[in-house]
Structure formats: C-alpha cells, structure tokens
N, C-alpha and C positions, 0 to 999 in steps of 0.2 A: 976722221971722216970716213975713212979707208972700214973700219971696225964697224961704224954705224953702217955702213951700207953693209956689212955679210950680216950683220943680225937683223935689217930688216930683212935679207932675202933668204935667210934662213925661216923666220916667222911666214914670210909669204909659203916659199914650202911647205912646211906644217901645213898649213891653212888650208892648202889647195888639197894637200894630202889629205886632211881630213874629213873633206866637201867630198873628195873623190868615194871615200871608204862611207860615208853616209847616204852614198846613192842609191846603193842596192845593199843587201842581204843575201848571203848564198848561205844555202844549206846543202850539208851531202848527202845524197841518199847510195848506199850500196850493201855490197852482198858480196859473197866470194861466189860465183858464176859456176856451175858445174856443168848443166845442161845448157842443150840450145835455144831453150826456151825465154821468153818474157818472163820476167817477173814480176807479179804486180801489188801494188806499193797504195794502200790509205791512207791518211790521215786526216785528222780536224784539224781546223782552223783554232781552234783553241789550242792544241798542242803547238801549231806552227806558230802560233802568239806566245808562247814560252820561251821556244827559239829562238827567235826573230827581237824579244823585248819588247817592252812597253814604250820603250822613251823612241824609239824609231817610226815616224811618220809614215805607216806602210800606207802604199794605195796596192790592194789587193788585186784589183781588177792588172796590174803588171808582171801579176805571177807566168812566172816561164820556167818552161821544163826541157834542161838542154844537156843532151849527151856528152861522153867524153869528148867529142872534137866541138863540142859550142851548138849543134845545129838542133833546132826543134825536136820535140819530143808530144807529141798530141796529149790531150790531156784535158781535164773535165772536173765541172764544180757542183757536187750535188746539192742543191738550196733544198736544205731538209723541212728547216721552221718556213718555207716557200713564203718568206717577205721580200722576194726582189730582190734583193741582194746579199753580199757576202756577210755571214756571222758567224758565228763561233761553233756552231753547233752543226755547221755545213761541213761537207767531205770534198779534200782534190784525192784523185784518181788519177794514177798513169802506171803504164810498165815498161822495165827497162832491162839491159841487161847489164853485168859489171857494175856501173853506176852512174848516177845522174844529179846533176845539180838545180836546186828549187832556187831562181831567182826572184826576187821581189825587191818593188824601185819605191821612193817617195817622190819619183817625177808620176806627178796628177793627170800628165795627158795622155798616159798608156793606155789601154784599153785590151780588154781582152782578147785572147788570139780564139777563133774559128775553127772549127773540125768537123768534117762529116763522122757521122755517129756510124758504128761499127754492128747498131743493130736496128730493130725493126721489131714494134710491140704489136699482137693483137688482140682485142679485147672481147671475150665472149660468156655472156652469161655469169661475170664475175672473178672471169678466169682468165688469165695472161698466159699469151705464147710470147716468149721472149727469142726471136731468132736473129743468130748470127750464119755466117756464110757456113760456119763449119758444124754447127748445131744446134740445137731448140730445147730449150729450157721452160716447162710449162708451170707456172705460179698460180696454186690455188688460189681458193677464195680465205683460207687463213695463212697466207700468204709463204707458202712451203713452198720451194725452188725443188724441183723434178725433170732430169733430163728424159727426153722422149725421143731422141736423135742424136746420132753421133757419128760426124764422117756419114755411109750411107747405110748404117746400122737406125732402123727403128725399133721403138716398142717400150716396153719400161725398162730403163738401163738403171738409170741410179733417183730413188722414188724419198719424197720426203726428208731434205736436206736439213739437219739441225733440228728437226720433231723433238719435241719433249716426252719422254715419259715421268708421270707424277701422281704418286702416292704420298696418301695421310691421312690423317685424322681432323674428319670434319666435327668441328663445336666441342676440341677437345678443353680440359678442365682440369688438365695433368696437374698446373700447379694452386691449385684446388683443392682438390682430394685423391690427387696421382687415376687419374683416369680418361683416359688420352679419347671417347667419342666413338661415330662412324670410320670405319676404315672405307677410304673412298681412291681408285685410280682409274685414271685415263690418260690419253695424249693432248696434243698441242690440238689435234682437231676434234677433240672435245671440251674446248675451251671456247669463250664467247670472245666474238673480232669485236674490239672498242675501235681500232685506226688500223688502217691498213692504206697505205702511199704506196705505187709505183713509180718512181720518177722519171724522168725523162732519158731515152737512152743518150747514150753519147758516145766517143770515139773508141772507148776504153771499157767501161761495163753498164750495168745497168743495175741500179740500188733499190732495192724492198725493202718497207719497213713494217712491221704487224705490230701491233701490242693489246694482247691476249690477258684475259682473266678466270679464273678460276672459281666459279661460284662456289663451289663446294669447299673451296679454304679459301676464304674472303679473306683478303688482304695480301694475296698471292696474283701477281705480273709478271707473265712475259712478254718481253721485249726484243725482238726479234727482227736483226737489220741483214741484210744478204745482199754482196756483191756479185755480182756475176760477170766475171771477166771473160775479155776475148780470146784472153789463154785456153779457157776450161775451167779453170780453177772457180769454182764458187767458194768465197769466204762467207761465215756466218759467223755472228755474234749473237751471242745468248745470254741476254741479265736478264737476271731472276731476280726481283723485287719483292718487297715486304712491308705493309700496314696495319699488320696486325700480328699477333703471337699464331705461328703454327708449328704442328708437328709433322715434322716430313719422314717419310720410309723410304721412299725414291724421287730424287730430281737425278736424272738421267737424260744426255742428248744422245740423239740416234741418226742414222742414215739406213734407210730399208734397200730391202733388194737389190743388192749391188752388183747387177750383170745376172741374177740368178734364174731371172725369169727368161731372160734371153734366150739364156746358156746354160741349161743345167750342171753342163760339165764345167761349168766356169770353178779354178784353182782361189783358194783363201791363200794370200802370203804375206804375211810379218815379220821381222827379226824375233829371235828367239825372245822371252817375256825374262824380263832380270828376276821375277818371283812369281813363282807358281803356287798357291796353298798344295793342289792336291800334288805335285812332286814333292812337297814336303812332307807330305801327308806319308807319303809311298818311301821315303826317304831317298828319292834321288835326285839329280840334278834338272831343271827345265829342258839341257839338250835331251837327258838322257830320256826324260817321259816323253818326251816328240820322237828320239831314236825310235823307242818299243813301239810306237803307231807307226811309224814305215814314212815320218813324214819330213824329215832333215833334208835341205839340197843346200850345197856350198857353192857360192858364191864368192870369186876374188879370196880365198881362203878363210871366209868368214859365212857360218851356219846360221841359215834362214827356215823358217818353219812353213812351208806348203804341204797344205791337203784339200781332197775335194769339198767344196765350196756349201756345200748342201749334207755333206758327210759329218754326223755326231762325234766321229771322231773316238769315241770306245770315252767319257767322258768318265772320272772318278764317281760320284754321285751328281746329281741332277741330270736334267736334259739338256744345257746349255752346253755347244761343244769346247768353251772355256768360259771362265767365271773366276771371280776373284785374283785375278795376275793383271800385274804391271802394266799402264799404259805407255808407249814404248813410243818412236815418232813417227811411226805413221802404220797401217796396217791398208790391206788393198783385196778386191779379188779382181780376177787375170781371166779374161777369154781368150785363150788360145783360137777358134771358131774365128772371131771377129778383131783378134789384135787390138782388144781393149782393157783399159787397166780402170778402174772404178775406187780411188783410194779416198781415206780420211789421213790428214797428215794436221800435225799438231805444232804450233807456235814454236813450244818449246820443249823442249826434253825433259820430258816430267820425276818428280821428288819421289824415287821409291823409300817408304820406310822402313827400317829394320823389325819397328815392334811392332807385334804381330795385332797388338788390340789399332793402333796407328793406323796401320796397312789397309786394317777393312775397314775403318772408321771414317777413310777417306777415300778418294778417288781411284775407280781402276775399271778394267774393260770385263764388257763382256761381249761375245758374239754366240748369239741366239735366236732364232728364227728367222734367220738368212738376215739379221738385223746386225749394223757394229751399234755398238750402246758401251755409252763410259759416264762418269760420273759417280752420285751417291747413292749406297743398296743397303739400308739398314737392318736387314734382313738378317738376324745372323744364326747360320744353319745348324741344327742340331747335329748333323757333320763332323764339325766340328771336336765334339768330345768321342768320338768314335776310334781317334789315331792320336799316339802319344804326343806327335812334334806342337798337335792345336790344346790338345786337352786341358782343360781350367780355364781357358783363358779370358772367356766370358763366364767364370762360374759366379752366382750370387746376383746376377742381372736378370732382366726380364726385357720384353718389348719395349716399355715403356721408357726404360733407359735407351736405348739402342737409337731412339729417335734422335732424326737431327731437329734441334728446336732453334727454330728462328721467331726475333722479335720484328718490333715495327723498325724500320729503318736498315736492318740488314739487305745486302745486295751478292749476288752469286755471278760470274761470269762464266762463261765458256766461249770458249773462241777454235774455231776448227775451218780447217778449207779440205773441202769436198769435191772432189776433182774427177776427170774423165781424160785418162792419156792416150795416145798409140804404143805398142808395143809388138813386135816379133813373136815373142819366147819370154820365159819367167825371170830368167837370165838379164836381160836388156830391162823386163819390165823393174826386177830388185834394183838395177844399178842407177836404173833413170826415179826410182822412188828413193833412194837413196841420196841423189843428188839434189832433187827437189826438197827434203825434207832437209836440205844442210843452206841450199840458197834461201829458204822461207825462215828457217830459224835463224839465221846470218842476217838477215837485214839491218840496218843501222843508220841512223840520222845525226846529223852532228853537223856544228856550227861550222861553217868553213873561217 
C-alpha cells in the first residue's frame, strides 16, 4: 500500500510538472551589451512558430517581453497582411539591453498588453514625417526612410536609406545568340510604387513597406521593408526578386549624404578594409596605402582609417574614393560641428575571398559621391591588366560573361541598419561604432 501511494504521487508530480512546463514558452533573446544603448530586436511570427513548435497551443495575443528581473518591456505587433490579427508574416518589435525573454501562454484569456507609441505620423502630399521626441524621419513616396532632424540639428542628415542602384540589360537574348540587349540603370526612385504601407507607429518603431518594380527588366522586384527604431537605428531589408531571366551589371544598396550636406567638413571612418585591389595593385598593405594618404588614427591600439568626408582621397584609378575592398562591419561619417555619427553597420561580418576573380565577382563597398554603396558591380575595369598582382585575371572574357544572370525564382537579400548617433570626438565615435556593431551582430534567440 505504502509503494502504491509514492508511485501515484510520484505520477501526480510529473503531471503537474508537465501542465506547469506547457503553460508558457520562453525564448531568449540577447546580446553581449557594450554600449548604453537599446537594442532592437525583430522578428516574424513565423520564425517565432519554429521556436515555440507546432504541437504547442500558443494564444499569441499572451506574448510578453520581460527583462532580466521579470518586469515589462513595451513592445508591438506589426499586422503586415493587415487581416486583424496575429499571422505569420506579421513583425514583434522591442529593444532591450543584455537581454530579454519572449513569453507566450496557451492560457486563451490573455490579451494583449498596451503601450503608448513612441511616435507621431504626418501625412503630406504622399509623403510621411515620421517623428520621435529625438528626431524626424521623412518617408518618401517610394517609401525611402530620410532623416531631416537629429537631436536640434536640421537639414538632410542621412538621405535615402537602403536605395537601390540597378543596372542591365533590358530584352537581353544572351542565351540566344550571346547578346545581352539595352544597357539600362537607375535607382529605387526610378522604379514604379506597386504597394507601399506605413503602419501604424507604436511604442518601439515605426515599419515601411514598398514593393517596387522595374519596367525596364520585367521580372525584377523590390521589396523594401524599414524599421525605424526609437534608438536611431533604422533597419532595412532589401530582397531582390526575380520572374523572369535578367542580366544584371549593378544591384547595389546605398545610403546618400551622410552628414555631408550639413557638414562639409564632416570625417569618413571605417576599420581598415582586410583587401584593397588598388594596395595590391601598388603592392602594399591596405594600412600601408591609408599611411601614404596621411589618413590612419589609432584607436585602443587598433588602426582605423579617417579622412575628409567629401575628400577623393588621391584614389588609384577612377573617381570613387574607394572601390572594390572588403565590406568590413560597419563604416560611418562623423561631424565633429554637430557631434553626430551617420553610420551603415552590417548584420554580420562579411566572407572576404582570397581569389581574386571571387572577390570582385561578389559583394564589396564602394564609397562614391558622398554615397556608401555595397553590393554587386560587374563592371570589370580594364585597370585591372595594367599592374601585375590583377593581370589575366579576367583574360578571354568580355561583358557579357561578367554579368550576374538571374532566372525566374531567384531571390537576393541585403539587410543593413542605418543609423544616427551622438558622439564627442572620432575616438568615442570608433568605440561607440565598434560596440554597436558587436551587440547587432551578437544577437541570439534560443529556446529557454
């Protein structure tokens, strides 16, 4: 009798234990914390259905976002496919710092928690001022995120967030009889708006979405979604879609005018590039071709590349003040004038390749007409066979090869947050872009 009664109260344990563990779902979200700042944190509801499982009764309307001591964390649901309610294809939003846990219940009576929104939309002639307490974000009509205020700085600070530039060959026939058509380029706003959604603001950011087409390469979409957090941080994502066979020369995303118009004297600073063509070209090392321009400053014992912002910089060939080198995690320009930093900082620490046909075959920066621009340049310069370390290396090709050709169904992403800080000094500006670019690419989700 004695036995029978611990193995029912053994089973009873289980049991309760189990009911307990099938109440909620916690997910971690975190970051290793360097700066003082927020960090903010997207996801789909699709993703967070991968997490969470199938077999789990979630009532999504219970989702709570609670700090390391347990207490609320404000936070927002963007109803993308706007049917009322939560789907798969909708976005939560919060920021946090260290990190924070996504709970979610299968008790049905929860209901979603309340927040005052942290912005204020206005709507003029097609065009969105997007304002927060600390700055104003103005949303064309092809739906480009452009700050116009910063702290008590106006004017164009950082213009045209995530823009596309796009070259190719319009009604090419390449695999036909090898001859690739009109050569045709333009930007994101010389594309035609099909959908373009502002949502609703809320506590946390405010989400844009556009989707763009390109008549001149039929079968070519942009799709273009942009957060805009109350950090500063605007996140953009950029897929590039495909319906048809094209030949592409340039899919390139960009950010214009970053502090330049403000501030002519505004400083360009990046970490040193891990491959430079034209240092190789010259056979020396990427510190060493930044030494000879007068433009090296050390940092914590570690060399960063600043010069003036508007300055060509004595460039090997072309007019760009660099071209073809490494995209690196993050690159910025710095007003000293106005103590602002204007940076593009990258997901993840991007694949440089050794071989050289690789290297320019694929993704890398440029910064050119007061513009950052990264992405694809199929361009490939007759430069090139001028200096021994390049020569042959495209020998026996032509344009026609050089092109990047996508079919129907092919998909391109780029993902970039385009940001506005405060800063001192270049100094404080590298260390605080430094640290940002290690909490953005450090984020992580995982099942508690």
């Amino acid at each position: 009798m004695k036995k029978t009664r611990i193995f029912v109260t053994l089973v009873t344990v289980l049991l309760v234990s189990f009911s307990l563990f099938a109440e909620e779902k916690v997910l971690k979200v975190s970051t290793e914390q360097m700066t003082n700042l927020d960090v903010p944190f997207v996801v789909s509801f699709s993703e967070l259905l991968d997490f969470v499982g199938y077999d789990f009764d979630a009532n999504w309307n219970s989702i709570r976002i609670k700090d390391s001591k347990g207490n609320d964390l404000p936070y927002q649901i963007v109803d993308v496919d706007q049917n009322g309610r939560i789907s798969s294809s909708d976005f939560l939003q919060f920021v946090f710092k260290n990190e924070a846990n996504i709970v979610v219940s299968d008790d049905w009576d929860i209901d979603l928690l309340q927040f005052e929104p942290a912005f204020t939309i206005e709507e003029k002639d097609g065009e969105y001022n997007v304002i927060n307490k600390n700055f104003t974000v103005k949303v064309n009509n092809h739906g480009l995120a452009n700050f116009t205020k910063f702290g008590n700085v106006e004017g164009i600070l950082y213009n045209e967030l995530g823009t596309a530039r796009i070259a190719g060959w319009s009604g090419s026939t390449y695999y036909l009889d090898g001859k690739l058509g009109k050569h045709v380029e333009t930007t994101s706003m010389g594309l035609t708006v099909k959908d373009l959604k502002v949502f609703d603001p809320g506590p946390v950011a405010v989400t844009i979405q556009a989707v763009l087409s390109y008549e001149d390469l039929p079968g070519l979409t942009q799709k273009l979604t942009t957060h805009i957090f109350k950090t500063g941080d605007v996140l953009v994502e950029n897929e590039f879609s495909f319906s048809n066979y094209v030949d592409i020369m340039k899919l390139q995303v960009m950010a214009t005018a970053p502090l330049t118009t403000v501030d002519d004297s505004s400083l360009h600073i990046t970490p040193i590039f891990r491959r430079i063509i034209w240092s190789e070209q010259l056979g020396v090392t990427p510190y060493e071709y930044w030494k000879e321009r007068d433009a090296i400053e050390i940092v914590d014992e570690n060399a960063y590349v600043v010069f003036p912002a508007i300055d060509s910089m004595k460039p090997l060939w072309w007019g760009a003040t660099y071209a073809f080198v490494s995209m690196e995690d993050w690159r910025a320009n710095f007003s000293k004038k106005y103590g602002l930093i204007a940076a593009e900082i990258l997901p993840q620490t991007p694949v440089v390749y050794s071989d050289l046909k690789k290297f320019v075959y694929n993704d890398f920066w440029f910064y050119e007409s007061r513009e950052f621009r990264d992405g694809i340049f199929r361009w490939i310069p007759g430069e090139l066979n001028n200096y021994e370390a390049t020569k042959g290396t495209f020998e026996g090709t032509n344009e026609a090869d050089w092109m990047m050709k996508f079919k129907a169904g092919d998909k391109v992403t780029y993902t970039r947050y385009f940001s506005i800080y405060s800063a001192k000094n270049t100094v404080e500006a590298i260390k605080l872009l430094e640290g940002r670019a290690h909490e953005i690419q450090n984020l992580k989700l995982i099942v508690q």
